[in-house]
Each structure stands twice: as structure tokens, then as C-alpha cells.
N, C-alpha and C positions, 0 to 999 in steps of 0.2 A: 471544422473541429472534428474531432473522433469521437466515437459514440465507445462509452465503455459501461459494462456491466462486471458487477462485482459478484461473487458465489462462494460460498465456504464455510460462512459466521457459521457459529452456533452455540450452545454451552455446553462448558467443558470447568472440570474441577480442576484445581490448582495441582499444576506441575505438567499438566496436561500439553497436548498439541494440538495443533489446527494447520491446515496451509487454506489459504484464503487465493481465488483465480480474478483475473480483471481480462475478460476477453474484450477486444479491440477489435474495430471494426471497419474499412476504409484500409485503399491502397496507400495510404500514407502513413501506418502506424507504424513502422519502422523508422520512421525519422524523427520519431517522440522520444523522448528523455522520459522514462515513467518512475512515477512515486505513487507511495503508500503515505496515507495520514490518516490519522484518528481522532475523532471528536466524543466526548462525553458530556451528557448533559449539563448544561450552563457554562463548558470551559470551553474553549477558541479550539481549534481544527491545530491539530500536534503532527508533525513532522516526522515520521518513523521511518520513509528509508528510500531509497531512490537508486535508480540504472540508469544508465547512460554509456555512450560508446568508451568513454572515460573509464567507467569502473563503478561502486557500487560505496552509496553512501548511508550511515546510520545516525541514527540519534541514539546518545549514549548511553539511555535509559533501555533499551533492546541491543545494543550493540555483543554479540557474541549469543546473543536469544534466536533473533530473525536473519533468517536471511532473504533477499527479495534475487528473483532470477527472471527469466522470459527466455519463452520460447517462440523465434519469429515464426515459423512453420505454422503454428497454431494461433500466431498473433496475441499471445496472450502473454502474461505478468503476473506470478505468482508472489506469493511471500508465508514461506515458511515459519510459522510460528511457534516456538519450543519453550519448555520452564515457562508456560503461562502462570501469571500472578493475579490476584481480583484487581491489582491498577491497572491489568491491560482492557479490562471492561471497556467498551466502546463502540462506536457505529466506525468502521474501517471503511476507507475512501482509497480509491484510486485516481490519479490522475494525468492529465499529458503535460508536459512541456515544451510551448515551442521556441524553437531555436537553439541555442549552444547551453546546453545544462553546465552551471560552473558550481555546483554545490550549491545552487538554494534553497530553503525549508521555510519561507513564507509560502503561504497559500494561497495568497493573491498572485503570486507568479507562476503559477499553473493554469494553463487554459482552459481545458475540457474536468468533467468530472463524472464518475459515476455515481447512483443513488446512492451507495452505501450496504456493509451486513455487520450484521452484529453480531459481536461477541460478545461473549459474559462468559467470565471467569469465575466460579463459586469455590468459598474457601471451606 
């Protein structure tokens, strides 16, 4: 598995920005399919957006907000966060995917994970 470390969170007031980094670690992390997911207290791990050699996928609630990118040189996986709102409050998650990424957004089908950073959006 890939060792990934998350950096970025912080708080920020509404309409605000953030980019949040997922550095990767290990000669294999080019062959990861990487996602972003977000968990807030008491609710189940959410699905915000994912790369893959394919192209780049959103959930519709961020869709036209975030964008997620990576740069292999650096090994790392960004996600650009713009027009933050207090619903984006959460612990933001990176993760790997192995094998053929076809659009998935359970989080059971992610292998690796990093601990997480938080955000908090104040209104």
C-alpha cells in the first residue's frame, strides 16, 4: 500500500479558499487512481472527487467548486477548493485506488488512506 499524508485544512470564512496536498510515497504511486473524501462528525466518509488516467470525477455537491489535480514529479494530489460553504466543514481524506478506477465513490473500495485535515468553514 502507499503511505499518504494529507496538509492544507485549516479555517477559513465562507466563500473562501483552500487547496488541500496528499503527498504519496512509494514507487508505485503513479499507478493509483487518487480520491478525495470527506467525513464529518457522525456522517459516513463522502465522495468528493477522484483522477485517474481516465479523467477526473466529482460529486455534484462540489462539482464546478473543486477541482482535484496531481502532479506525478512531486507525487503528490491536490484538490483545489473554491466558494467554500459551512457544509464543506470536515476532516478531508485522501485516498489510493488499486487497479482500473471506473468511477467509484464508496470508500470501501479505496485501499490506502491518509489520517485526514480539517476544514472548517465559518459563516
Amino acid at each position: 500500500q502507499v503511505q499518504l499524508v494529507e496538509s492544507g485544512g485549516g479555517l477559513v470564512q465562507a466563500g473562501g479558499s483552500l487547496r488541500l496536498s496528499c503527498a504519496g510515497s512509494g514507487r508505485a504511486f503513479s499507478t493509483y487512481a487518487m480520491g478525495w473524501f470527506r467525513q464529518a462528525p457522525g456522517k459516513e466518509r463522502e465522495f468528493v472527487a477522484a483522477i485517474s488516467w481516465s479523467g477526473t470525477y466529482y460529486a455534484d455537491s462540489v462539482k464546478g467548486r473543486f477541482t482535484i489535480s496531481r502532479d506525478m514529479a512531486k507525487s503528490t494530489t491536490y484538490l483545489q477548493m473554491n466558494s467554500l460553504q459551512p457544509e464543506d466543514t470536515a476532516v478531508y481524506y485522501c485516498a489510493a485506488y488499486t487497479g482500473r478506477y471506473r468511477g467509484a465513490t464508496s470508500a470501501r473500495e479505496f485501499s490506502s488512506w491518509g489520517q485526514g485535515t480539517q476544514v472548517t468553514v465559518s459563516s
